[in-house]
N, C-alpha and C positions, 0 to 999 in steps of 0.2 A: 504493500500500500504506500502511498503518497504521503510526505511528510503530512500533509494537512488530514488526510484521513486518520492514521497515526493519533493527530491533535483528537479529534473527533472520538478516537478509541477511550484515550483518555480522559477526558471530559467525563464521558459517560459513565464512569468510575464515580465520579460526584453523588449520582444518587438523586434518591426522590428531594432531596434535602434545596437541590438547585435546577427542579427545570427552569427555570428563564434562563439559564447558560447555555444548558443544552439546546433548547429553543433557540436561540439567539444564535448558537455554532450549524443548525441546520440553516437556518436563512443567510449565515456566513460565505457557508457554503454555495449553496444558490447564487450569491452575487458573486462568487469566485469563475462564474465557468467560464469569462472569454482568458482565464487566466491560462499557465502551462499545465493545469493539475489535469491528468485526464478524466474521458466525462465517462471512462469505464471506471474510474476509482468513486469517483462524486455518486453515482448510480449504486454501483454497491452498498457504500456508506448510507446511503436514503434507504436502501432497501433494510438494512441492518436497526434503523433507526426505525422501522414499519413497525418490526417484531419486537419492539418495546409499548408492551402493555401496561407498561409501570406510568409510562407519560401518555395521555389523550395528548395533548397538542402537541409534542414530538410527533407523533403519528400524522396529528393533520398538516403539520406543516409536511413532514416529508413526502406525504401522498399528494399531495399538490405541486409539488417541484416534481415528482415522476410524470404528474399530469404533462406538465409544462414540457417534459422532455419527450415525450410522447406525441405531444404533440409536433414535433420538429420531424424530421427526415424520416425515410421507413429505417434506414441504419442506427438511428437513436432507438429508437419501438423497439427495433430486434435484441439492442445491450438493454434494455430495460428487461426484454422478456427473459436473455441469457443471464441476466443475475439474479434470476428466481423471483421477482415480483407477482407473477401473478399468484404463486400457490398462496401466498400472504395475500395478495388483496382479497381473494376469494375468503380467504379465513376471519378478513375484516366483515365479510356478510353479516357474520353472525356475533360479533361482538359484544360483550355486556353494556348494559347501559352506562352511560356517564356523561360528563358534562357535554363533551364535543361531540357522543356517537353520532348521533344524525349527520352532521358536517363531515367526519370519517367515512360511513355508511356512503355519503353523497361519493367524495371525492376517489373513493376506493370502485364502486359504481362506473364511474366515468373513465376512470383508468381503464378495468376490464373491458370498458364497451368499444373505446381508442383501439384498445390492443387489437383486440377482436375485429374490428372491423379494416385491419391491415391485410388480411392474408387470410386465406383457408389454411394455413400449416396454424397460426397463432388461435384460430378459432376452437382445433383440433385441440390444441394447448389448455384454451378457456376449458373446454368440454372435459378434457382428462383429469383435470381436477376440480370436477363436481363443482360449477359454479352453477348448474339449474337446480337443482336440488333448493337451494336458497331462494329463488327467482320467485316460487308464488307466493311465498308467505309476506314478499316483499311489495306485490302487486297489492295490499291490500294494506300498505304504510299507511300512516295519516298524512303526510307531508306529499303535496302532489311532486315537488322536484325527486321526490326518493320515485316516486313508482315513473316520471316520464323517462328518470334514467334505467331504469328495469327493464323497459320498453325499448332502451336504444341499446341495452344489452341483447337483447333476443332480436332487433332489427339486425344489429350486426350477424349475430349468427346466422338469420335468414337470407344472406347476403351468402352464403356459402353451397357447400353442394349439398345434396338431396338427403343425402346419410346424417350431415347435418343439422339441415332442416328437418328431419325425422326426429331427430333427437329433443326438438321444440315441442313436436308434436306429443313422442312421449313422453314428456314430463308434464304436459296437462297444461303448457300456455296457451296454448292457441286460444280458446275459449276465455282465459283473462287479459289477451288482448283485444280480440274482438270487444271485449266490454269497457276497453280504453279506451277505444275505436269511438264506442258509441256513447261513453256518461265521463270521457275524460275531457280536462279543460285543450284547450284550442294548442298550447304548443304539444302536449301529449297526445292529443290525435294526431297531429303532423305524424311524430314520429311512430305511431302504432299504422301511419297509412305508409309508411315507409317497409317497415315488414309484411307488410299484406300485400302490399306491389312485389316484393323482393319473393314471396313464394312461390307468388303468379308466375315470377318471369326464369327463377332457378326452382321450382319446385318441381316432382315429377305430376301424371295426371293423377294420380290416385292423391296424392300429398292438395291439389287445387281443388279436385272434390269434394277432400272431406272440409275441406276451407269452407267449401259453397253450403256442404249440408250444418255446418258451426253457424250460419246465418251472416257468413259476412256481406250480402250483398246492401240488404237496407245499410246499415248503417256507415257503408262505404259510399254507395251512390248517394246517399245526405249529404258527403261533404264538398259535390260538388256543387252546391249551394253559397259557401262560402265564399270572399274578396281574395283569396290567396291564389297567384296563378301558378304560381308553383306548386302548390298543394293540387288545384284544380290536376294541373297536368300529370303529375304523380297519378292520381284516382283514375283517369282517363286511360291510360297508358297502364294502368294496373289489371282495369275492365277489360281492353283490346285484348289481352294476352291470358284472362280467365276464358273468353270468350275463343279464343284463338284452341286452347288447349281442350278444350269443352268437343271441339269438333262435332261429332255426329248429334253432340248433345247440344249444342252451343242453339239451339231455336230453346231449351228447358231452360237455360239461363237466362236468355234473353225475356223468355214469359218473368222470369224471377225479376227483372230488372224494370221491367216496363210498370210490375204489378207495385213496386214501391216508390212507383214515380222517377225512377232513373232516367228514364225513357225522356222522359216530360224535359228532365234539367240536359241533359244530351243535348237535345234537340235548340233548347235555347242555347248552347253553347257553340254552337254553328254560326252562328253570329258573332262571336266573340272577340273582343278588339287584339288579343292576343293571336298571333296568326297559327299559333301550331297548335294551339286549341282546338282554334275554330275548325281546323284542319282536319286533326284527330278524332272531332265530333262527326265530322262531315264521313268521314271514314268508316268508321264504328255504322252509323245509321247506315250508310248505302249498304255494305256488309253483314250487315244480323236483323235491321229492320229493313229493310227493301219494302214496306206497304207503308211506309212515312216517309220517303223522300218528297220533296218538295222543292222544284228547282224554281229558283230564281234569279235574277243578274247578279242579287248578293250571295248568293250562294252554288258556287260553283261545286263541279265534280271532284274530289279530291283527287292530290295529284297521287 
């Protein structure tokens, strides 16, 4: 280790007698990285300082400098995941109560969903050490930021391949996403219409069926209701490729869709001043509804 890691070793020899030192030597650290210390020693040390259960704010501080590095290059994510962070943050799931857990709970959360949503190798990593297991008891937090980042834990993983995505299925989320989908606040639907697109579009047909028979269609066509065109396009581009996988069956979903009013907001979205919307709409309806097209000068053939 790095003389400054070193520092750091011994510090924490102080004891419960002085966390604000310790505190104070983690966010030391943190301002130290455009320095010579490498950011595989700095990393270690944050991770070393996770597995200190003795200090709540030790922990939060260093789970949010992992965030911070996690966030940077996929080569930072990879030394983050090679100095054993994630089996620790996983283990922060389920932490006793105290003064900062929820703040921990959050920042440990957000970590795993980062890592996770790098790579299906790191996803396989999240999976291997039982990070769903924890997932629904979490769905059902008091704190909405705890359950949206639950939700971009299992988006990330639905971003992966079908084995996967199986493994969402069998631990019983799907059903307390869909219910995010439909009674959570507006940025926690974003993100529960982000894994519901992601199953549509990497899931196999059997994994998009049992999606359809889970009820996701109402409360996904709802959200094309909403001012978010990014959200819009998400849900649209989610339905094209239910629809598309649907095949022989793809006229039964389209009954499912019209019968909750899908049909109705489609159709206005043909019009829509966003051009790949309107586009997408225009698409969808000529394709599955062929008895509602309706041409007109504003409404062209899609391309």
């Amino acid at each position: 280790m790095s003389e400054l890691s070193q520092k750091i070793k011994e510090l924490q020899l102080l004891g419960s007698s002085q966390p604000e030192q310790l505190l104070a030597v983690v966010q030391a650290v943190w301002n130290l990285r455009p320095s010579d210390t490498p950011l595989s020693d700095i990393i270690q040390v944050l991770v070393e300082c996770l597995k200190n259960q003795n200090h709540p704010m030790l922990r939060l501080a260093a789970v949010i400098a992992l965030g911070d590095i996690v966030l940077g290059s996929p080569d930072q994510t990879q030394q983050v995941v090679d100095a054993g962070a994630v089996p620790v943050c996983i283990e922060m799931l389920h932490s006793p109560a105290g003064s900062v857990r929820d703040e921990i709970l959050l920042a440990a959360l957000l970590n795993v969903a980062k890592i996770a949503g790098m790579s299906e190798e790191n996803i396989q990593v999240v999976l291997n050490h039982g990070a769903l297991s924890y997932l629904p008891a979490l769905l059902s937090h008091p704190k909405e930021a705890i359950r949206r980042a639950v939700v971009w834990v299992i988006a990330s993983i639905a971003g992966g391949n079908q084995s996967q995505i199986q493994a969402v299925f069998d631990a019983g989320l799907l059903p307390k996403v869909i219910e995010q989908l439909r009674e959570g606040e507006f940025e926690t639907q974003k993100t529960a219409v982000c894994a519901i697109r992601d199953v549509a579009l990497y899931g196999s047909h059997q994994q998009v069926f049992a999606m359809i028979s889970e009820g996701v269609i109402p409360p996904f066509c709802a959200l094309l209701a909403c001012q978010d065109t990014t959200l819009i396009d998400s849900v649209l581009y989610g339905l094209n490729h239910i629809l598309e996988m649907a095949g022989e069956h793809s006229k039964t979903v389209a009954i499912f869709i019209e019968g909750c009013e899908g049909l109705a907001k489609i159709k206005s979205l043909q019009s829509h001043g966003n051009e790949k919307i309107s586009r997408l709409a225009r698409k969808i309806i000529h394709e599955y509804f062929p008895d509602h097209i309706h041409t007109s000068r504003n409404q062209q053939q899609p391309q």
